[in-house]
C-alpha positions in Angstrom: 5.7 -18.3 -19.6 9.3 -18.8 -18.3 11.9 -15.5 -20.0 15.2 -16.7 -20.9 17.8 -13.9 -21.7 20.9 -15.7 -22.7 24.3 -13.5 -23.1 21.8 -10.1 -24.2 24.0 -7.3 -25.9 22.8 -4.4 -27.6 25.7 -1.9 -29.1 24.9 1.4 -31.0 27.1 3.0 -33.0 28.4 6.0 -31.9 27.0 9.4 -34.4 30.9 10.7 -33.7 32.8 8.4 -35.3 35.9 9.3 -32.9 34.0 7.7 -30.0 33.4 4.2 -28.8 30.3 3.0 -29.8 27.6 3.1 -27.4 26.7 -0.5 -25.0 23.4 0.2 -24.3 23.0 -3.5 -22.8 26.4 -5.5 -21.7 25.7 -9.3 -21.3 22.5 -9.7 -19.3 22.0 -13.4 -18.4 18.7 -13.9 -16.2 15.7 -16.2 -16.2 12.3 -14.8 -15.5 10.2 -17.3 -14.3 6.6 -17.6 -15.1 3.9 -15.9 -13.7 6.1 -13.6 -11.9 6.3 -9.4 -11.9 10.2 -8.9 -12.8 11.1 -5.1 -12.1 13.8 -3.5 -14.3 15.0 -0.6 -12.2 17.8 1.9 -12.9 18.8 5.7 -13.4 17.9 7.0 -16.9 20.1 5.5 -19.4 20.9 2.5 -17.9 19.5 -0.1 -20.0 16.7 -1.4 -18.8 13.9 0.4 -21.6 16.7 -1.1 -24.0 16.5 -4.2 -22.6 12.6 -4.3 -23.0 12.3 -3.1 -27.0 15.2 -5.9 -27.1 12.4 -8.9 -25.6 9.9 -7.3 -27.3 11.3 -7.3 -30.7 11.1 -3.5 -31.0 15.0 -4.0 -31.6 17.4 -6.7 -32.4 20.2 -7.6 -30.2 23.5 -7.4 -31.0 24.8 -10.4 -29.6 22.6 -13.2 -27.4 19.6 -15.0 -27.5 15.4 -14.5 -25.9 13.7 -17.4 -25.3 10.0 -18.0 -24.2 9.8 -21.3 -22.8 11.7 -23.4 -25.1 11.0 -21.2 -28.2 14.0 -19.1 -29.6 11.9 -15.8 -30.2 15.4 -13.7 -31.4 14.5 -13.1 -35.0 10.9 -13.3 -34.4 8.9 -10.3 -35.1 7.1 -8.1 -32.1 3.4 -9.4 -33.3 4.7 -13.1 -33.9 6.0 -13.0 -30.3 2.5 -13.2 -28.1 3.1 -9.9 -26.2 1.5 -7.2 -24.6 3.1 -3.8 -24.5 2.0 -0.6 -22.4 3.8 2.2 -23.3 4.2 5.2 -20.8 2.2 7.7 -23.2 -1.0 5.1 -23.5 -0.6 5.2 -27.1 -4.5 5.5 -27.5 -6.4 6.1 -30.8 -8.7 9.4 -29.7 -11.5 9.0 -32.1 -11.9 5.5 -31.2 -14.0 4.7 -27.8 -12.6 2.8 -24.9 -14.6 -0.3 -26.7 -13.1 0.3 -29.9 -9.3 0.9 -28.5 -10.0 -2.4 -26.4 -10.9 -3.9 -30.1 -8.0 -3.0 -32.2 -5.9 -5.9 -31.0 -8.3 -8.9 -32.1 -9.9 -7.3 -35.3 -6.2 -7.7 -36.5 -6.4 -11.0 -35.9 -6.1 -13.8 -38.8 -6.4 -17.0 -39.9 -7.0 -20.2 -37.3 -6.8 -16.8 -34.3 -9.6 -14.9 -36.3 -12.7 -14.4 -33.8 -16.1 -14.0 -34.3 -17.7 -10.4 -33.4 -19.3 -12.1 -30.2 -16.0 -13.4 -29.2 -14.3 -10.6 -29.4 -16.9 -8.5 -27.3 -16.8 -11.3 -24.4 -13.3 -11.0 -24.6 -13.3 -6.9 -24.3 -16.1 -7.1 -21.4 -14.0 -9.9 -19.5 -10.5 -7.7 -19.2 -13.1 -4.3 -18.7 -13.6 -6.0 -15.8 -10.5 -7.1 -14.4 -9.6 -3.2 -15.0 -12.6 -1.9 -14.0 -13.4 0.2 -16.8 -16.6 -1.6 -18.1 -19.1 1.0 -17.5 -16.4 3.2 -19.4 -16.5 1.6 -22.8 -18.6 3.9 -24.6 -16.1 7.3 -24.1 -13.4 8.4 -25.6 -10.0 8.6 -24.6 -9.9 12.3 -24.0 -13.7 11.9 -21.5 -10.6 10.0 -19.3 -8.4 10.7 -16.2 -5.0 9.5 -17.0 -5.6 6.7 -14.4 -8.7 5.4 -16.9 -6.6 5.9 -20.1 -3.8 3.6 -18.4 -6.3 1.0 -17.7 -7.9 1.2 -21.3 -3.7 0.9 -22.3 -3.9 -2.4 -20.1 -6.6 -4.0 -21.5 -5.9 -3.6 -24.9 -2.4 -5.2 -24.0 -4.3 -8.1 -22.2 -7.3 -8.9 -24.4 -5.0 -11.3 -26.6 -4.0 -12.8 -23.2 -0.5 -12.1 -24.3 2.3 -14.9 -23.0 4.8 -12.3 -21.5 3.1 -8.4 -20.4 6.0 -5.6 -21.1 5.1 -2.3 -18.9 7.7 0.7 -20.2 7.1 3.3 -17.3 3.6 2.9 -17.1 3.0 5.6 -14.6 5.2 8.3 -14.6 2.2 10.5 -16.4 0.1 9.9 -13.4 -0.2 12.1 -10.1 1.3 10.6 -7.0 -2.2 9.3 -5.3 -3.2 7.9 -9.1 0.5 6.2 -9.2 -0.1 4.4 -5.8 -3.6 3.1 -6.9 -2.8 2.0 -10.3 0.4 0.3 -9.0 -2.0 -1.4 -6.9 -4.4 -2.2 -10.0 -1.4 -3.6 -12.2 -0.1 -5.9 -9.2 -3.5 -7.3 -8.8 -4.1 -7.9 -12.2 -0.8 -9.8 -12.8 -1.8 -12.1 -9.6 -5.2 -13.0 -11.3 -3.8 -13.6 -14.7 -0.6 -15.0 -13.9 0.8 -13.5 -16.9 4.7 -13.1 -16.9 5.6 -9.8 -16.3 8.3 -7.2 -17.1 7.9 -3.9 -15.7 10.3 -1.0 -16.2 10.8 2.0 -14.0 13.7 4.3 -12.9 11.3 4.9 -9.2 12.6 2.6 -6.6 9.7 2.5 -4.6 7.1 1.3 -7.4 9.6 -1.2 -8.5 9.7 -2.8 -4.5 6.4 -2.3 -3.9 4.7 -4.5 -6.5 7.7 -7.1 -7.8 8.3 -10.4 -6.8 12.2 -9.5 -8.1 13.7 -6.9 -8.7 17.1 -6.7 -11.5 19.2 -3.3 -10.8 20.7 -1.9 -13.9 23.6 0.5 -14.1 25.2 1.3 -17.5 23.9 -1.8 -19.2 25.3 -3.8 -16.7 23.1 -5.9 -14.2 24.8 -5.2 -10.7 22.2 -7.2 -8.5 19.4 -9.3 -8.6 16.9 -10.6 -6.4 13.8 -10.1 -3.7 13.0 -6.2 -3.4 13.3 -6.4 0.5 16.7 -8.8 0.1 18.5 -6.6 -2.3 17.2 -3.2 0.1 19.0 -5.4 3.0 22.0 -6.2 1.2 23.1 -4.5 -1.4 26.0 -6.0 -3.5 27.8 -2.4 -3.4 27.5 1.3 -3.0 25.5 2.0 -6.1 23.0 -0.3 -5.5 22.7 0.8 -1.8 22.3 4.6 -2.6 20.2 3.8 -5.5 17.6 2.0 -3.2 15.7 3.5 -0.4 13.9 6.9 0.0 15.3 9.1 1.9 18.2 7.4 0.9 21.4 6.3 2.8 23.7 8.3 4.6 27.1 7.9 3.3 29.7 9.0 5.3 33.9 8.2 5.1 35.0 5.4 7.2 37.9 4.2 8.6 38.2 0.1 10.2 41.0 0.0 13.0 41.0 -2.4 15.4 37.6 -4.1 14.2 36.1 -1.2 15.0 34.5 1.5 12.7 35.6 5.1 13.0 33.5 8.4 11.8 36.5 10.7 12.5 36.9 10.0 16.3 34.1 8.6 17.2 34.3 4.7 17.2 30.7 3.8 16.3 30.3 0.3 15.6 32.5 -3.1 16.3 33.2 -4.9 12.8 34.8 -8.1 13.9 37.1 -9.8 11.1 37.3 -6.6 9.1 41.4 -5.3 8.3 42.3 -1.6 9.0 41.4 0.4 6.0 39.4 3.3 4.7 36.0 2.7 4.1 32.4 3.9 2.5 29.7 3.8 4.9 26.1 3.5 4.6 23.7 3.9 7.4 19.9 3.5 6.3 18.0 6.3 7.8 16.3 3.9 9.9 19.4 2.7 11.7 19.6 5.7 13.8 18.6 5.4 17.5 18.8 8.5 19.3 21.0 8.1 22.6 22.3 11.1 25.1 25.6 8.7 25.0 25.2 7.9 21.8 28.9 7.3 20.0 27.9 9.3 16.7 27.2 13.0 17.1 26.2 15.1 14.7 25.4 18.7 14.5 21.3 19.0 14.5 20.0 21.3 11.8 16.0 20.4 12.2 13.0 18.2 13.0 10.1 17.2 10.3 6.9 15.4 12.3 5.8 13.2 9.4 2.5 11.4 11.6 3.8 8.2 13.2 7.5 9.4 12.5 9.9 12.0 12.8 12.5 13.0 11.1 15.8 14.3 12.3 18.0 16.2 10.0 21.2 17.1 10.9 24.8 17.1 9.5 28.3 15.4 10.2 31.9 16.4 8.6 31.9 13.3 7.2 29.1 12.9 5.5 29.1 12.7 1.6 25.4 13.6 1.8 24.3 17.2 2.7 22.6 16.3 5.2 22.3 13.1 7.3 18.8 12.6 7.6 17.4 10.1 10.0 14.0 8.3 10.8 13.3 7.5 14.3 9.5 7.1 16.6 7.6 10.3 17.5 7.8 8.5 21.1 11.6 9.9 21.2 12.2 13.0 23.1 14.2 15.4 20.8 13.7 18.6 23.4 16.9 17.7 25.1 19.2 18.4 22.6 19.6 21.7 21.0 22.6 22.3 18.9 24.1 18.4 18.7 22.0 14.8 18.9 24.1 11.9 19.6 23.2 8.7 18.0 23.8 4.9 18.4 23.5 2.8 15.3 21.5 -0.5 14.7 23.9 -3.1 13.1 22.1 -4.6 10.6 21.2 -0.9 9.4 25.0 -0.4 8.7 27.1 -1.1 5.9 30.6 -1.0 4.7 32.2 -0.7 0.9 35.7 -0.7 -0.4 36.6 2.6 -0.9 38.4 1.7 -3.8 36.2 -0.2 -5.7 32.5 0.1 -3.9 31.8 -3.2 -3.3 30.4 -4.5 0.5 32.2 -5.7 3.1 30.7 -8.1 5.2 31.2 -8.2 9.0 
């Protein structure tokens, strides 16, 4: 089911009346097409949980239009819409089993949708399945792990095989290793049901990991949309650079003379067709190659062996981080440098903004 948002606004009212009113979502204009994982990413605050209760129905918008397929869906109500929403609490009933929970969806079913008992059971087994929870259906919610009760909160969203699946933070409740696997689980069950997807999260990494796009949100104001490893590569400005990556970028302040990019005196990198002016710059930690005449020096401060990968941390005058923190092959030699490392810088890996208003410069 193709998502149309068209012109989407949502504006509370500020309690203190002396203050503008609050734009929770500013003119979001995006088609999701169908059968795809969208992932709304953004600090808290941003917009993008707004944005969700807004297709959902949970809230009306203050301006703009939702369409599913060619249906205007606006004024519709949440359980006229043909959704499935997982909440990140799981929102389960406790004295009702896994079975029962599963249920609750279809037995509220009427008229020409009303199922028969035997229906409805096939229809509970059939998503157990797909979530592998069908030798669990007899427990209750609390017999769980947190990883079961988020499947349980899956399949009763998908038993009414909804038209559009809405995920609000599905998995910040879970432990790290149970957030990897069921990221995996909710990725593989959107490829076998094709079901449209919206997933929201504020972690970068989940949202890259498992969308097919992602749509950065900042203030209630998309600043970038596309493919996760597109928008890493080339991020529309500085927000959207630092707000993507872990460990993130290394920001430093930049200055372009000659072509050339300057960290204080070192002239790092040739930027050909860029005028003289004071820049941002953004090196991802993986643009670092470590060099004995290496243009960039900074002052080394230590060395993490993370298994295949080291590492470096060290610090520059320029940097707007507090430290400059660098990734680079545990076949590099670090021994021969003791108080400084000198660094050359991959290209690609390196990115200048405005410094006025943070948007890229391309070279």
């Amino acid at each position: 089911m193709e998502v149309r948002l068209e012109n989407l606004t949502k504006i509370f009212p500020n309690r203190d009346k002396k203050k503008p009113d609050v734009v929770a979502v500013n003119d979001f204009d995006f088609t999701i097409p169908d059968g795809k994982l969208i992932g709304l990413l953004g600090p808290s605050g941003c917009g993008k949980s707004t944005t969700l209760n807004l297709i959902s129905g949970l809230q009306k918008p203050t301006e703009g239009k939702i369409f599913f397929g060619e249906d205007d869906v606006t004024q519709l109500p949440p359980e006229n819409r043909g959704i499935g929403l997982v909440f990140q609490n799981y929102a389960l009933y406790p004295h009702l089993t896994v079975k029962e929970n599963i249920l609750f969806p279809l037995q509220n079913l009427k008229g020409k949708d009303k199922l028969t008992l035997k229906e409805m059971e096939e229809k509970v087994m059939t998503v157990a399945k797909l979530v592998q929870i069908d030798e669990l259906l007899e427990r209750k919610p609390a017999e769980l792990s947190g990883g079961q009760q988020q499947r349980v909160a899956i399949a009763r969203a998908l038993v009414k095989m909804p038209r559009v699946l809405l995920l609000d933070e599905p998995l910040s409740n879970l432990d790290a290793r149970l957030r990897l696997q069921t990221r995996d689980e909710i990725r593989r069950i959107q490829r076998e049901t094709k079901i449209t997807t919206i997933f929201v999260t504020h972690d970068q990494e989940e949202a890259m990991s498992i969308s097919d796009m992602i749509v950065v949100m900042k203030d209630g104001i998309v600043q970038q949309i596309g493919k996760p490893q597109e928008v890493y590569d080339n991020p529309i400005n500085l927000f959207v650079a630092k707000f993507l990556g872990t460990p993130p970028i290394n920001v430093f302040e930049g200055e372009v003379r000659g072509e050339h990019l300057f960290l204080g005196y070192d002239n790092v990198l040739a930027v050909p067709g860029v005028a003289d002016q004071k820049v941002y710059v953004g090196i991802r930690p993986e643009g670092f190659i470590v060099k004995e005449d290496g243009p960039l020096t900074c002052e080394l401060v230590g060395v993490e062996v993370m298994g295949r990968d080291i590492s470096v941390i060290s610090t520059h005058e320029l940097s707007l981080n507090p430290t400059v923190r660098t990734i680079i092959s545990t076949a590099n030699k670090l021994e021969k440098f003791e108080r400084q490392v000198q660094f050359a810088l991959v290209p690609h890996k390196v990115m200048i903004f405005n410094k006025e208003t943070e948007e890229r410069i391309d070279f």
